[in-house]
N, C-alpha and C positions, 0 to 999 in steps of 0.2 A: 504494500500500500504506500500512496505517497505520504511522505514526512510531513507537510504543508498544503494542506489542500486546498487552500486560498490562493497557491501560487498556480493552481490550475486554468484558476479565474484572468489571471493578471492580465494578457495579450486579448480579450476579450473588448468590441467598445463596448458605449454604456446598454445599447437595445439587447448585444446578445450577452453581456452580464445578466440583465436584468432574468432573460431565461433561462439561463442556467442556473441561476440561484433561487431559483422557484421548483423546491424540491417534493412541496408537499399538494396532492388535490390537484384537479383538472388543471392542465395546462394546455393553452393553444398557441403555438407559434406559428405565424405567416410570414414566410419565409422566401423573399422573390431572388429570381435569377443572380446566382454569384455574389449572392448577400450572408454568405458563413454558416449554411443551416447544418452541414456536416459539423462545421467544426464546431457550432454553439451544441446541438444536443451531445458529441460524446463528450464534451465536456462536460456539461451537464449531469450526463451517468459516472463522468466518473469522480466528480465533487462530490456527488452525493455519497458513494461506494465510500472514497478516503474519506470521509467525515464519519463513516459509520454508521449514517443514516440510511442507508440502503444495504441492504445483502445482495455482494455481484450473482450469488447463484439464485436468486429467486427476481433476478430483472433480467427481463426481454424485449429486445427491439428487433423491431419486425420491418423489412423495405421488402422492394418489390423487385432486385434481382442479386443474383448472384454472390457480381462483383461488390457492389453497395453494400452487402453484408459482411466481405472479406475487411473493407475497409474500415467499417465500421471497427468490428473486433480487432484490426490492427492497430486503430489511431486510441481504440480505449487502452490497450497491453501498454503503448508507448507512453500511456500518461500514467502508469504503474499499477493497473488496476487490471485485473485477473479475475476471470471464471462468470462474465456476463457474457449472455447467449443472444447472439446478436446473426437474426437469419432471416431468410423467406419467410415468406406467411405458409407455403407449401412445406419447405423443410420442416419449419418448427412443427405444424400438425402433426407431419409423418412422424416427427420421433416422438411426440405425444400419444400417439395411435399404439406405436410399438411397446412404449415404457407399459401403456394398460390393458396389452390386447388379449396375454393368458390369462386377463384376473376376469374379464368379459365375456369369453367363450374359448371354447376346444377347437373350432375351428379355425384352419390352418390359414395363415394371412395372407390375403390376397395379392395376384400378382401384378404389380405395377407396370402400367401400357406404355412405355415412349412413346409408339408410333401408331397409333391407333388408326391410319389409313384403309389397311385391310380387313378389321372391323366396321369398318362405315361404310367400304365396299359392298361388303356384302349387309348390311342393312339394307342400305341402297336398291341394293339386289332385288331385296326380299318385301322392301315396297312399291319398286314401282314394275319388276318383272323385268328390267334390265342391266346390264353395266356400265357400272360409273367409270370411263375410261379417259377421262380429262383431269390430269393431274390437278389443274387450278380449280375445278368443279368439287372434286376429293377436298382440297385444302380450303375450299368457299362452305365447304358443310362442314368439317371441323371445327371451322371460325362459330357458324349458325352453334352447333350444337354446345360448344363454349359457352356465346351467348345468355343461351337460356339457362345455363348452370351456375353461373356466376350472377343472374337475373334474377334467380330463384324463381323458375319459372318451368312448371313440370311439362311435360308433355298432351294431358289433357288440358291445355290452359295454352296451349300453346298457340293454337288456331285466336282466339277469342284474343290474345295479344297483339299481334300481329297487325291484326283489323283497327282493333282502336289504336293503335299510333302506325299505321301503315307503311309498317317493312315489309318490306320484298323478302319472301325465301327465297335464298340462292337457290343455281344449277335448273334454274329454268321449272321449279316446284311449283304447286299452289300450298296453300297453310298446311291442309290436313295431310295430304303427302309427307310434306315437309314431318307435320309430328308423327305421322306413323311409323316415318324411318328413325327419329329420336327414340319411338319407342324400342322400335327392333333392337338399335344398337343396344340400347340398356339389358334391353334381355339377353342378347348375344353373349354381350360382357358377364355379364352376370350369371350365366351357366358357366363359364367358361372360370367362373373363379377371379376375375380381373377386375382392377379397379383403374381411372387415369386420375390425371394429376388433382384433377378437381371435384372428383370423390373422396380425395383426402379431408378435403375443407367440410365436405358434406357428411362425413360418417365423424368426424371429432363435433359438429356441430349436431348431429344426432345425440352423439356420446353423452354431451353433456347439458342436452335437453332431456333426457329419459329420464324422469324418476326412477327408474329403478338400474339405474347404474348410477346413482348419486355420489358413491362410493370412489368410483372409479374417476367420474367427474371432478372431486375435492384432491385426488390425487394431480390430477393437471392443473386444478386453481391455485393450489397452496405453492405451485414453483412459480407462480406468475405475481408477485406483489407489487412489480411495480412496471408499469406495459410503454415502450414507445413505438409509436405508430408515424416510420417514415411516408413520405409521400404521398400524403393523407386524402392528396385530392383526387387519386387515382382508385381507391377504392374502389370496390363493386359491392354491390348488397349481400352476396357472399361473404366477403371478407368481413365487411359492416357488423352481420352479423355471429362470425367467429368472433371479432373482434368485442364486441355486447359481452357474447357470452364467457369469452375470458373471464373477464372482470365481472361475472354474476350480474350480467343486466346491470351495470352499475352500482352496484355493492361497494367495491374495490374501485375506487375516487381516483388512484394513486393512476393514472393514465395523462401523458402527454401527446397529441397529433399536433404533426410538422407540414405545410404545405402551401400551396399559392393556388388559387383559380385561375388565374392565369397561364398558367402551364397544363391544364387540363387538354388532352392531345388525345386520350384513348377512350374513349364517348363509346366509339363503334365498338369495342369490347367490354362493355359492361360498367368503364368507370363511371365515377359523377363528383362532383366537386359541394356536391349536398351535404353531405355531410360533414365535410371540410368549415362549410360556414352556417351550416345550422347546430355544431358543435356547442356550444355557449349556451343554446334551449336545449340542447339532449343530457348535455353534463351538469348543467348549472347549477351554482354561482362559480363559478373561473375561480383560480385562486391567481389566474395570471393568463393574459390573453395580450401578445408583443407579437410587433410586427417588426420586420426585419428587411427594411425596404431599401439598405445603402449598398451598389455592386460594386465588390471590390476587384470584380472579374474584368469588366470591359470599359472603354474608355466615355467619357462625355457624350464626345459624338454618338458611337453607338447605341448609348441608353438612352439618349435623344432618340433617336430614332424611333428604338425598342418602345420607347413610352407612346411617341405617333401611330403607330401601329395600333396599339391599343385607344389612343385618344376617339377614336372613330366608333367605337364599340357602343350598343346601346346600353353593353353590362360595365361599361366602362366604368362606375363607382365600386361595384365590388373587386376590382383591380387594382395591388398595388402599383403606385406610382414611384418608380426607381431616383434614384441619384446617385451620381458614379465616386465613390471612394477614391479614386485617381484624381491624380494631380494633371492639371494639362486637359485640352480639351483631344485631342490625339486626331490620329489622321480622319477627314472628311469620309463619312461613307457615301461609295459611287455606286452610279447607275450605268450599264452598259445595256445598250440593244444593238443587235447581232444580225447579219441578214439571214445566216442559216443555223441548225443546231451543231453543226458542225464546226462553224466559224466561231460560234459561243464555245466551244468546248474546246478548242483550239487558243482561244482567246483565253481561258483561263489556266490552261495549260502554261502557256507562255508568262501568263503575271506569278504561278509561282516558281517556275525558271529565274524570272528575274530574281527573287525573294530567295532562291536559295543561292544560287552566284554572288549576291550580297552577303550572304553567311547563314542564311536562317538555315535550319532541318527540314528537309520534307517532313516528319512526322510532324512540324507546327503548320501546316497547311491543309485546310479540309475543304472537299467540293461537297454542298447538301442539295440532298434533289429530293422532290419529292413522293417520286415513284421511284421500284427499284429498275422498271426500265429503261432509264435517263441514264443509267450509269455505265454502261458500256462502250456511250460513245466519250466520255469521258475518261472512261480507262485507255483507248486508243490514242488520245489527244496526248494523252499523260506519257504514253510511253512513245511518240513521237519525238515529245519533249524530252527525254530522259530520264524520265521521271518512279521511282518505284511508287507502288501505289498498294495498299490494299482497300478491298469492298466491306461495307459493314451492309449489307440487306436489311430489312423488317424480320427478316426470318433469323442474322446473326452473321458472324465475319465467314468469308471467302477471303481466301490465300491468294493474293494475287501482288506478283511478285517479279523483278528484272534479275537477270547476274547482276551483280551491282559491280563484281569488279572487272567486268567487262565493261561497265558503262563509266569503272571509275567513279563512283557513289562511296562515300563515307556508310559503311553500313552501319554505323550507330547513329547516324541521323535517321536513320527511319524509314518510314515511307509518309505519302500521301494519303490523306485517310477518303476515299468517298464513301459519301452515307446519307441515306434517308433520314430526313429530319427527325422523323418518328423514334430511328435508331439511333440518332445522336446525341439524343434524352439526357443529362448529366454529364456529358465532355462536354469539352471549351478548347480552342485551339486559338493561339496567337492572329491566324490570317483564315477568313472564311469566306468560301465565294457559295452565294445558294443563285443556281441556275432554274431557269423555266419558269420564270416568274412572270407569265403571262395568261389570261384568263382563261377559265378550261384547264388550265395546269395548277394555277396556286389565283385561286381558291378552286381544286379539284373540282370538275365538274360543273363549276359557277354557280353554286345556289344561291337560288336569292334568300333573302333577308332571313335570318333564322337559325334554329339551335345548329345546322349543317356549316353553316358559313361563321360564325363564331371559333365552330370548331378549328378551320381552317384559319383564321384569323390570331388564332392560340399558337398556332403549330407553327405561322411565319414569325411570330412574336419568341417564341422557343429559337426557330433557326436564328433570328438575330442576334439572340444573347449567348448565339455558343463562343460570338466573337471578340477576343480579347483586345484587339490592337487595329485588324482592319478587318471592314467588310465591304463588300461587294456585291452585289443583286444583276443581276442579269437575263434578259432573252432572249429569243430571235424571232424574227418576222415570220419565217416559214421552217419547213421541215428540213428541207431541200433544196428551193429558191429555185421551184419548176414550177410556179403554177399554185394556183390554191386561195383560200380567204387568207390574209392577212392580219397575224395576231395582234393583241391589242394587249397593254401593258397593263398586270395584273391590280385593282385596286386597292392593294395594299402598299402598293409603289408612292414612296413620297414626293409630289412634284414641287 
């Protein structure tokens, strides 16, 4: 433990002092783009832990992937504090599941799906009489059937959903279709002994809804005394309600969520930012509710921007409003339009050529697009240029890679990073160019006015603040520059 636990505080300013020294009772922090919410709550756990006031084995923080979790437990060990469980919301279920599954029954524990494709296959199969043979049709029903899992949203309820807020089932279904294959797959799985990733969330939230596994229940509550809930606005009603039931419906006060509505990006899987700001009536009275609005990530310019972006918003007041913790107003963010997608990708190709010839790393240079179609012709540009590069998709990183020392590349400078805005969620890179920013592309589809175009309005607001030092916005007139309508510059574009 540390000697001084006040000196955890010290490097702290005064907004995320204030949250990290509010150890006891509901806490909510809103925490915008590159404003220290990593560094304010593990500090936060681990003030509390060296003061003695928290036991590290009975507190849990919960994010939403992987890496965030790694970092999480890293930066709290480095501030001397040991044995706080700091994972997924899916991890921690599963090893809650495992710790009480022989006290619950004799039966042997089900088998965990990765890939659940050829299950949904043959659901498929089995309700409409034929084969699902289009890989993106396969992975548009997984997305669906996600969906409804993290909606809390069964299968006879399914049709009746759908209708009144009128989404489309993928793969060309109508509703009932759609839920009869929901149902198949369950059953499928369910003979077969298997569970996926989001039966975990649902059989611990069974677990410890039954009265008559109460027993078993008090075993998962009692390691849980003090709960933080990262990236709060991304929740799904799912999570929402794991999350409830942690803490005994609110029983157990000792609960912090971290988060911005403004970065709310993933709507079309289930999240929602509800709960992020109805927090305050579902917990109340706060024993502290701090916003954390100064970016210490990007420059003037850029939160300038990043704040324009949002200024046009009709939800514009529940948005925080940024100011940049940097000195200096830093370089101008530009606008380029392009004649073809080619000459755009070519074009930005060449601006981090120049950025690295000057000294910079390729790894401090990222292209954001918004689809992960857009990225190929930019890998080409890239490797024109000399450029190493790798893909980060919606689906996760592709290796994509030059000899370097064929090309004569510092390989510890890196590579280039392209990625979907969606997938650039929590990085930040020195120099950001986001391409396609033209209508039909960013705002995807051009919806008008409404919860669709907000969405999209989030996500450019996201891509701007990954940029620390310069950004860039760019499009092109045509595809090809043979012929066609001629694109028109996305309105989010600042004139």
């Amino acid at each position: 433990m540390n000697d001084q636990p006040e000196s955890i505080l010290e490097s702290l300013d005064e907004a995320q002092r204030e949250a990290a020294g509010a150890l006891d009772g509901p806490v909510r922090i809103v925490a915008g783009a590159g404003a220290g919410k990593t560094r304010t709550i593990t500090r936060r756990i681990a003030y509390a832990c060296a003061r003695g006031d928290w036991d590290p084995a009975r507190t849990l923080a919960v994010t939403f992937s992987v890496k965030a979790a790694q970092e999480m437990r890293s930066r709290i060990a480095d501030l001397g504090v040991d044995g706080v469980t700091a994972a997924t919301f899916h991890s921690a279920a599963l090893h809650q599941l495992n710790r009480v599954w022989a006290d619950v029954t004799e039966a042997p524990f089900p088998d965990l799906v990765s890939d659940n494709r050829a299950l949904i296959a043959g659901a498929y199969r089995r309700a409409t009489g034929s084969d699902a043979e289009d890989p993106l049709a396969l992975r548009d029903l997984e997305a669906e059937i996600n969906w409804t899992k993290v909606s809390l949203i069964s299968p006879a309820d399914y049709a009746r959903v759908t209708a009144a807020t009128h989404r489309q089932p993928p793969a060309g279904l109508d509703a009932q279709r759609m839920a009869d294959l929901i149902g198949a797959y369950e059953a499928d799985k369910t003979a077969r002994n298997q569970i996926d990733f989001n039966d975990i969330l649902l059989m611990v939230c069974h677990l410890l809804e039954d009265p008559e596994l109460k027993d078993a229940a008090a075993v998962i509550r009692r390691r849980i005394g003090w709960l933080t809930v990262d990236e709060y606005q991304d929740v799904s009603p799912l999570q929402h309600r794991l999350m409830r039931l942690w803490t005994g419906d609110g029983s157990n006060r000792n609960v912090c969520v971290v988060g911005d509505a403004a970065q709310t990006i993933y709507s079309f899987a289930g999240a929602t930012s509800y709960y992020l700001r109805s927090f305050g009536e579902e917990f109340g009275p706060l024993a502290a509710d701090v916003t954390l609005n100064v970016d210490y990530r990007s420059t003037a310019a850029v939160v300038r921007y990043a704040n324009r972006v949002l200024a046009a918003s009709p939800e514009r007041a529940g948005y925080i409003r940024l100011t940049s913790g940097r000195e200096g107003t830093g370089a101008r963010v530009t606008q380029m339009r392009y004649a073809t997608d080619m000459d755009e990708a070519r074009g930005v190709a060449q601006r981090f050529r120049r950025f690295v010839d000057r000294g910079a790393k390729p790894s401090q240079c990222a292209v954001l697009t918004r689809i992960n179609a857009q990225q190929g012709m930019v890998g080409a540009a890239l490797r024109e240029a000399g450029l190493s590069y790798r893909v980060r998709t919606d689906a996760g990183w592709q290796a994509q890679s030059l000899d370097v020392e064929s090309l004569k590349v510092d390989p510890s400078g890196g590579a280039v990073t392209i990625s979907t805005i969606h997938a650039a969620k929590g990085l930040e890179f020195p120099h950001v160019c986001i391409v396609g920013c033209s209508e039909g592309l960013m705002p995807f589809g051009s919806p008008a006015p409404g919860d669709a175009l907000e969405e999209e309005r989030r996500l450019m607001y996201v891509g701007v603040t990954r940029a620390e030092d310069t950004l860039q916005l760019s499009f092109a007139d045509s595809k090809d520059g043979y012929g066609g309508a001629s694109r028109v510059p996305c309105r989010f574009l600042q004139r």
